[in-house]
Kinemage of the C-alpha trace (Angstrom):
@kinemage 1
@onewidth
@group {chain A} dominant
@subgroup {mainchain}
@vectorlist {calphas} color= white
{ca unk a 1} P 0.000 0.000 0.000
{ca unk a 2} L 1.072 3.428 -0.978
{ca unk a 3} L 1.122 6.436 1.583
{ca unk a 4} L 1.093 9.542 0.625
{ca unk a 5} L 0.810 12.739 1.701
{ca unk a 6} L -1.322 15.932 0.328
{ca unk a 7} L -1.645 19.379 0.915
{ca unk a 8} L -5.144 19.872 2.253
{ca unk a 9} L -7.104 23.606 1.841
{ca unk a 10} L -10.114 25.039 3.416
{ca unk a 11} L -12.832 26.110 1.072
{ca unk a 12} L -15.963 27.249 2.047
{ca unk a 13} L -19.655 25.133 1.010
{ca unk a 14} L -21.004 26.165 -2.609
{ca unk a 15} L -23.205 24.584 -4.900
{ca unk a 16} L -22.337 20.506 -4.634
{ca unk a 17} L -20.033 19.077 -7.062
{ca unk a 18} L -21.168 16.342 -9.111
{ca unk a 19} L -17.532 16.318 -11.257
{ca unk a 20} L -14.410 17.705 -11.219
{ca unk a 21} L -14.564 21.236 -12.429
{ca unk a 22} L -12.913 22.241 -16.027
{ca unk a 23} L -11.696 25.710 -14.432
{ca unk a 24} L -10.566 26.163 -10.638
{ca unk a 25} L -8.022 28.499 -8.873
{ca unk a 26} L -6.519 28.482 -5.337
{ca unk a 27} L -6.214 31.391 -3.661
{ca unk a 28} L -4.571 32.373 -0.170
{ca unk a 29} L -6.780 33.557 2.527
{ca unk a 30} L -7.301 37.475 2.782
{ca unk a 31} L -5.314 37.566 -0.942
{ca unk a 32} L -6.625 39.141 -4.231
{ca unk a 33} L -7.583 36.119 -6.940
{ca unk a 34} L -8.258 37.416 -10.281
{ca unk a 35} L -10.577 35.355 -12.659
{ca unk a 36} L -10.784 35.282 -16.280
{ca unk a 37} L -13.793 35.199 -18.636
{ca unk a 38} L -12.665 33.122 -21.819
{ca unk a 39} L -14.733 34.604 -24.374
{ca unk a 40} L -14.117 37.259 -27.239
{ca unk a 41} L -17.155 39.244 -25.090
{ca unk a 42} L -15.590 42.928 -23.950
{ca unk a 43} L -18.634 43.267 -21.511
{ca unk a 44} L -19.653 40.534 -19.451
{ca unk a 45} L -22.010 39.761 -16.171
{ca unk a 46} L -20.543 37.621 -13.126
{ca unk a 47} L -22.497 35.528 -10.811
{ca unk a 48} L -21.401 33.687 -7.969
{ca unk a 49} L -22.981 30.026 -7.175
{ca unk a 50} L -25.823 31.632 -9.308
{ca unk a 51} L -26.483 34.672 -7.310
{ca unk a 52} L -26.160 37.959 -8.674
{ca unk a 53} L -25.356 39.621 -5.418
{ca unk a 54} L -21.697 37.942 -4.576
{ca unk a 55} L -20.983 37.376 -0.768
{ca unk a 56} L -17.608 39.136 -1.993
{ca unk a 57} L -15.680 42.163 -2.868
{ca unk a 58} L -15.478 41.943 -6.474
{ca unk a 59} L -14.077 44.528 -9.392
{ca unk a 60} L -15.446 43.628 -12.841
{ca unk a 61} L -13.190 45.208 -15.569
{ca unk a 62} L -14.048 44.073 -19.154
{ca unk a 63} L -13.057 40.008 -18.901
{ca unk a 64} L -11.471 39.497 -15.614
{ca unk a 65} L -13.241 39.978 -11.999
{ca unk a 66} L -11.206 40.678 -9.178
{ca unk a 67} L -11.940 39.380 -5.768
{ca unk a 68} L -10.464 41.430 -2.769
{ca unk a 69} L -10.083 39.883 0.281
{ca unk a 70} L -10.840 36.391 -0.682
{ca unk a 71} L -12.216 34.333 2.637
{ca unk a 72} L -14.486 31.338 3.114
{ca unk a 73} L -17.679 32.853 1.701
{ca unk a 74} L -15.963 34.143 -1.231
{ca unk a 75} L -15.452 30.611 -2.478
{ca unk a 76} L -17.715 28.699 -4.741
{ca unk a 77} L -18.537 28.919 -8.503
{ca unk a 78} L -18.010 32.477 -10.341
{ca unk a 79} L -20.104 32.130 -14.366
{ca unk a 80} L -19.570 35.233 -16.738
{ca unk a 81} L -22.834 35.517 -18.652
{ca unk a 82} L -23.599 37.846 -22.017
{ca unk a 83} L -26.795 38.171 -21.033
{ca unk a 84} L -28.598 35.115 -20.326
{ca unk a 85} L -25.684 33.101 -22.393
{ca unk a 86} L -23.126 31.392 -20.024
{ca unk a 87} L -19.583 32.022 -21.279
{ca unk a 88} L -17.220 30.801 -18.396
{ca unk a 89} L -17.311 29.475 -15.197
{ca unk a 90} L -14.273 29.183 -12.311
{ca unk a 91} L -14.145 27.142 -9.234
{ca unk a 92} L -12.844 29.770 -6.539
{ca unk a 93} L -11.022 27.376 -3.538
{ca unk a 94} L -9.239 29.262 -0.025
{ca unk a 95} L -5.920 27.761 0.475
{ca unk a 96} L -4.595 26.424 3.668
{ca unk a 97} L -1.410 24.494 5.467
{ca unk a 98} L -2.976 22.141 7.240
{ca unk a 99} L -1.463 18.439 6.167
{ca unk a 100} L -3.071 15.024 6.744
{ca unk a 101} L -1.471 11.762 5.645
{ca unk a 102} L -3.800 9.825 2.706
{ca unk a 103} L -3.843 6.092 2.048
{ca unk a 104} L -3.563 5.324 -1.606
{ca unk a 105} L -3.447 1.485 -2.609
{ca unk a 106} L -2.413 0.238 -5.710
{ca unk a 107} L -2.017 -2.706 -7.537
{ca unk a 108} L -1.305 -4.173 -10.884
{ca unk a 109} L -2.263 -7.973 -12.038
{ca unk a 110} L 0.645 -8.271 -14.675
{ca unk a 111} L 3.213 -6.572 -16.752
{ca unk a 112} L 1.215 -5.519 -18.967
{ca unk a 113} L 1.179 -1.854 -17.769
{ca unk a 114} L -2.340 -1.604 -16.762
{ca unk a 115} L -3.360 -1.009 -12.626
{ca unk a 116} L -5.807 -0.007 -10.480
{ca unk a 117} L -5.751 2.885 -7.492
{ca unk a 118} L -7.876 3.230 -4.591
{ca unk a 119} L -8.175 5.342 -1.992
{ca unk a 120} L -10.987 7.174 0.355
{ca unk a 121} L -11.455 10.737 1.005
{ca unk a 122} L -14.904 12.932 2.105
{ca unk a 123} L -18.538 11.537 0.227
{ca unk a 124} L -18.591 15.139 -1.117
{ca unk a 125} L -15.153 14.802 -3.089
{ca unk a 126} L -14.663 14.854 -6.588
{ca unk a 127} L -11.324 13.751 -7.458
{ca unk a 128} L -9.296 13.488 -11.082
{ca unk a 129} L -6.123 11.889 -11.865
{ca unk a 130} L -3.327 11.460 -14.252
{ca unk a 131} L 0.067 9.497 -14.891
{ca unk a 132} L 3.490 10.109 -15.970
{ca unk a 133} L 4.184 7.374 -18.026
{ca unk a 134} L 7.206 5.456 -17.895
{ca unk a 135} L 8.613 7.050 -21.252
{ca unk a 136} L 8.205 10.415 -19.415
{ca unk a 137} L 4.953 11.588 -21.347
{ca unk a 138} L 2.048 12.698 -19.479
{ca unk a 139} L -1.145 11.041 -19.493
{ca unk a 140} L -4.672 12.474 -20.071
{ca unk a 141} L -6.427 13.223 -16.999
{ca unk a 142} L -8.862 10.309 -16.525
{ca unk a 143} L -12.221 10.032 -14.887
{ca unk a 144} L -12.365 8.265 -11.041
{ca unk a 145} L -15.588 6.777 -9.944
{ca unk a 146} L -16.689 7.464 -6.355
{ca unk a 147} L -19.023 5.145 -3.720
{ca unk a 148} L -19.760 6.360 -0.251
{ca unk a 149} L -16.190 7.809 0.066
{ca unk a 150} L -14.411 5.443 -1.557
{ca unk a 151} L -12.388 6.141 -5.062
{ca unk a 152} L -10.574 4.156 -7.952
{ca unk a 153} L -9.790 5.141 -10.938
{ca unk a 154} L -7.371 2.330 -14.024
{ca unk a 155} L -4.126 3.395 -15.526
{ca unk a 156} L -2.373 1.806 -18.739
{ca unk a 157} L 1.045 3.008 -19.604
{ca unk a 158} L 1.071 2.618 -23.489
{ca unk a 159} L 4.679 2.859 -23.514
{ca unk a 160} L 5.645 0.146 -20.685
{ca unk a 161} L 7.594 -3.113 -22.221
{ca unk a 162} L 7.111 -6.101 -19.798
{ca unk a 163} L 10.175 -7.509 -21.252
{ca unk a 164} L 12.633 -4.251 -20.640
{ca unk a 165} L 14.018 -3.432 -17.172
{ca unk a 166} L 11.955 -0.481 -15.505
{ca unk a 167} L 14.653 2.334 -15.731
{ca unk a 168} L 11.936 4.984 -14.549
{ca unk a 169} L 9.208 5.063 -12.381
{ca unk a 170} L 5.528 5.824 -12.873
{ca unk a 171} L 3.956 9.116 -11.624
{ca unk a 172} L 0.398 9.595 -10.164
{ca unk a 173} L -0.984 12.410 -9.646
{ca unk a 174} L -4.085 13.101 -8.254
{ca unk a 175} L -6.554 15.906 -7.251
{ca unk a 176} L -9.907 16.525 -5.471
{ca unk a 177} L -12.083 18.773 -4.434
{ca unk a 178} L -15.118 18.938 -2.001
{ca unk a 179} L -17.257 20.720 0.258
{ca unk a 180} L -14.575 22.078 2.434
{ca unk a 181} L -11.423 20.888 1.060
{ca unk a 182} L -8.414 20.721 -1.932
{ca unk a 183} L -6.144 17.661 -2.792
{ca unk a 184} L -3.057 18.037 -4.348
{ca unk a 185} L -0.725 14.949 -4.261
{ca unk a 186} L 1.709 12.814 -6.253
{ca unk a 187} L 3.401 9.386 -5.714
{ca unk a 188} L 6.141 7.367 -8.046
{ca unk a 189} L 6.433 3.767 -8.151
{ca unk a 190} L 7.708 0.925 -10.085
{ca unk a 191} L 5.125 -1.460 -12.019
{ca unk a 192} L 7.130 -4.672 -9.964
{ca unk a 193} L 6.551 -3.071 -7.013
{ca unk a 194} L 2.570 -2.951 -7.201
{ca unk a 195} L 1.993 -6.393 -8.942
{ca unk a 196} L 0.237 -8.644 -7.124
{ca unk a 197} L -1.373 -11.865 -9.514
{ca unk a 198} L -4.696 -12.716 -9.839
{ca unk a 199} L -5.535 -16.338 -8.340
{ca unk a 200} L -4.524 -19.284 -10.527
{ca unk a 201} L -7.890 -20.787 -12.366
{ca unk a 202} L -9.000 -24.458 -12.897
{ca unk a 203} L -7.845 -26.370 -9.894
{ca unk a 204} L -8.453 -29.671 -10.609
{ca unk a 205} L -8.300 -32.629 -8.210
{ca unk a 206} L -8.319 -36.449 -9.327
{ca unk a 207} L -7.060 -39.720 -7.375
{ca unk a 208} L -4.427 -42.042 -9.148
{ca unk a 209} L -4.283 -44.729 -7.580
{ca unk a 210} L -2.941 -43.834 -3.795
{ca unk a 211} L -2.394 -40.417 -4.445
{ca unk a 212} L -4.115 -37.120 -5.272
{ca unk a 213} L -3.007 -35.501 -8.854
{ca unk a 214} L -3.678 -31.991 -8.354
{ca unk a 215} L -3.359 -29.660 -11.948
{ca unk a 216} L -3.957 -25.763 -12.307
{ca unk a 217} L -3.284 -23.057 -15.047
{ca unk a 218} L -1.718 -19.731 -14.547
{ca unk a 219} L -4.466 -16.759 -14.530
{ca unk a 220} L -5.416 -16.100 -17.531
{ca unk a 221} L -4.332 -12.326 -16.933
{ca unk a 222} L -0.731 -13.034 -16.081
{ca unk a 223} L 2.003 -12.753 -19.633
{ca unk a 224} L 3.740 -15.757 -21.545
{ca unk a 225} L 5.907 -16.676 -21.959
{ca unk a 226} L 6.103 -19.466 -18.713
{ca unk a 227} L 9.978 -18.970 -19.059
{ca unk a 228} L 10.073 -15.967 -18.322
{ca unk a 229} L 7.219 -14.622 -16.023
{ca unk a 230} L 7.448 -17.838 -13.863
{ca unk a 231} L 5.266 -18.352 -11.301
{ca unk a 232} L 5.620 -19.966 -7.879
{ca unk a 233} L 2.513 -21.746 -6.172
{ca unk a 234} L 1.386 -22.489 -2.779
{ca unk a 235} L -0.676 -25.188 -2.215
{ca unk a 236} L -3.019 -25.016 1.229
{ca unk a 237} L -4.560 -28.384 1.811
{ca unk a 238} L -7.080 -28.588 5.045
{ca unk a 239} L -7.045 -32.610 7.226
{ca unk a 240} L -10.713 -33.163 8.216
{ca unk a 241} L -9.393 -32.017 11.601
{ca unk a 242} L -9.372 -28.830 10.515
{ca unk a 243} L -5.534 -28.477 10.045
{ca unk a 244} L -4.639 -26.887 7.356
{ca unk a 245} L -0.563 -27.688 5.912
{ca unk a 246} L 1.122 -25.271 2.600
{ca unk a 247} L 3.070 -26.795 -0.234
{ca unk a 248} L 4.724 -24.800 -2.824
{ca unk a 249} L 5.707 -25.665 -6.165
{ca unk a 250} L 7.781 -23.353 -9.106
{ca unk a 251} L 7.993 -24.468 -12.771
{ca unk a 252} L 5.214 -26.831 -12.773
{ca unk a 253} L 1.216 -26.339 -13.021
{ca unk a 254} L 0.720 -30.357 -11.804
{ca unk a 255} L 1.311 -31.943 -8.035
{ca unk a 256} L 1.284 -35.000 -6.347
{ca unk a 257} L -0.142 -35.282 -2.698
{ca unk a 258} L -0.122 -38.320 -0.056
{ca unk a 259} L -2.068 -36.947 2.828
{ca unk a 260} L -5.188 -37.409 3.283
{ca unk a 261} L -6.604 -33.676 2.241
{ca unk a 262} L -10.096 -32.777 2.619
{ca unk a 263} L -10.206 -30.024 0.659
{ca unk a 264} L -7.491 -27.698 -1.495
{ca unk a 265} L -6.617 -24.215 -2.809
{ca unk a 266} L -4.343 -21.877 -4.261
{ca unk a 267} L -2.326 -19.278 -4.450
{ca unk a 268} L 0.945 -17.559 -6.521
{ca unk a 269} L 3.172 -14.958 -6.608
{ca unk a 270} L 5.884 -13.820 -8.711
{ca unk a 271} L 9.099 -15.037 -6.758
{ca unk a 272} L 11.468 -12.623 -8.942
{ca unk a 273} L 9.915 -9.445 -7.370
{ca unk a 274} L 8.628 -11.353 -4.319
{ca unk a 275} L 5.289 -10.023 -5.051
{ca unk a 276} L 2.233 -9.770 -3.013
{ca unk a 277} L 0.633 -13.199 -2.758
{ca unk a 278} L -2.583 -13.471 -5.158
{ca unk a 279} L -6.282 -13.904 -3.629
{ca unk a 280} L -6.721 -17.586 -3.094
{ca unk a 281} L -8.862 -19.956 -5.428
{ca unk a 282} L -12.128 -20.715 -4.106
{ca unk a 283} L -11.733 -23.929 -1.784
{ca unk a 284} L -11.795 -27.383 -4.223
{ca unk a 285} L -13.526 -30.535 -2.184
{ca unk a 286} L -12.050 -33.591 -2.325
{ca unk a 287} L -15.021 -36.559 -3.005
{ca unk a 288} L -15.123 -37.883 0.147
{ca unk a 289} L -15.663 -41.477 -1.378
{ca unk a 290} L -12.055 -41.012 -2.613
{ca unk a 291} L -10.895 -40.741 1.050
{ca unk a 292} L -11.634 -44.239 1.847
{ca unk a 293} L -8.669 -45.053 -0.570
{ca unk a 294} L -6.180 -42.782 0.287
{ca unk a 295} L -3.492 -43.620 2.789
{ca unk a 296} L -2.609 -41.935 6.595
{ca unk a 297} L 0.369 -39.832 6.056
């Protein structure tokens, strides 16, 4: 899991946000922010989170409005209008010092330069983010979906070779806004750093004779070829006692087991970048008519 830490500012409630705004500034408390209409309009209205009659000090000169003394209830949404047309609209934030730390997870299934980010912040936030891809070129800003404070947004880095070494790491930025506060952080990481496989699929268990043959596949999201994104693969196999034993296996996708298991799953990493384990498979049953001809350890 990635910590970071962002610079957190005060702004005071406006009109909710629903998505991140196009236009915003951040201005210092008590400071003079100056806002720009972009239109080809010399003489323009302003309106502040729709109300003609600001809770500011404002100077209107031809395109730009000037707000003196900017404080909490200066904040909010300023539209320039040509008449009832709306040209332009700025979100207005009040900057602070206060830090907090922010918990920011995330986690790639492969090499194939594609992850996922997660992280939780206030049910008001909006939040957008971007990435510095490995090449150095900066990403698009992309859209993050929101639930009840949580947020996660997917990255690909078009540019990332699975097969080259990772000279240079990848750069996240992200930023949010809500009722009462602005994000503004950034993290770097390597792509081997944040892998962590999805579970191995079709876990198969079959008795030979006085033995269990146990066979699996890779997941089907992890890169060929075998030789060179090896896997390694634990094993958990659970005693009708309830005690549960691990055995782990590299360079094979087949196993042969003695005890008398009542059930197996399982689980890989990649044991070149000692990886985060994957989720484990769902449990597989062993017929319990087989038991009867399977020996004690």
């Amino acid at each position: 899991m990635l910590v970071l830490v962002g610079l957190v500012l005060c702004l005071a409630p406006a009109d909710a946000l629903t998505a991140f705004p196009p236009k915003f500034q951040v201005g210092k408390l008590n400071g003079d922010v100056v806002v720009k209409c972009n239109t080809s309009e010399q003489q323009v209205t302003w309106t502040q989170n729709g109300e003609l009659e600001p809770m500011a000090e404002l100077v209107a000169e031809g395109q730009t409005l000037t707000i003196l003394g900017l404080d909490l209830p200066a904040a909010g949404n300023y539209s320039c209008w040509a008449g009832t047309v709306l040209l332009d609209t700025t979100y207005v934030v009040v900057s602070g010092t206060r830090k907090e730390g922010m918990n920011v997870s995330c986690q790639a299934a492969s090499y194939r330069g594609s992850f996922h980010c997660s992280w939780t912040g206030p049910d008001s936030a909006v939040f957008r983010a971007r990435l510095t891809r490995s090449d150095g070129s900066l990403g698009e800003w992309v859209p993050v979906a929101s639930h009840h404070g949580q947020f996660s947004a997917n990255f690909t880095d078009p540019s990332f070779c699975p097969f080259a070494e990772e000279l240079h790491p990848l750069q996240l930025q992200l930023e949010g806004l809500s009722d009462n506060s602005y994000l503004n952080f950034s993290t770097q990481f390597f792509i081997h750093n944040i892998v962590r496989p999805d579970p191995p699929q079709d876990l198969t268990v079959q008795r030979r004779g006085q033995q269990l043959h146990l066979a699996w596949a890779p997941p089907a999201s992890w890169p060929l070829p075998k030789s060179y994104f090896a896997l390694l693969y634990r094993l958990q196999y659970e005693f009708p006692n309830g005690t549960q034993v691990d055995k782990y296996v590299e360079g094979a996708e087949e196993t042969r087991l003695r005890e008398r298991a009542q059930r197996v799953r399982i689980s890989c990493q990649d044991p070149y970048a000692n990886s985060a384990w994957s989720p484990w498979s769902a449990w597989q049953d062993v017929d319990a008519a087989q038991q009867r001809w399977l020996p004690a350890h």
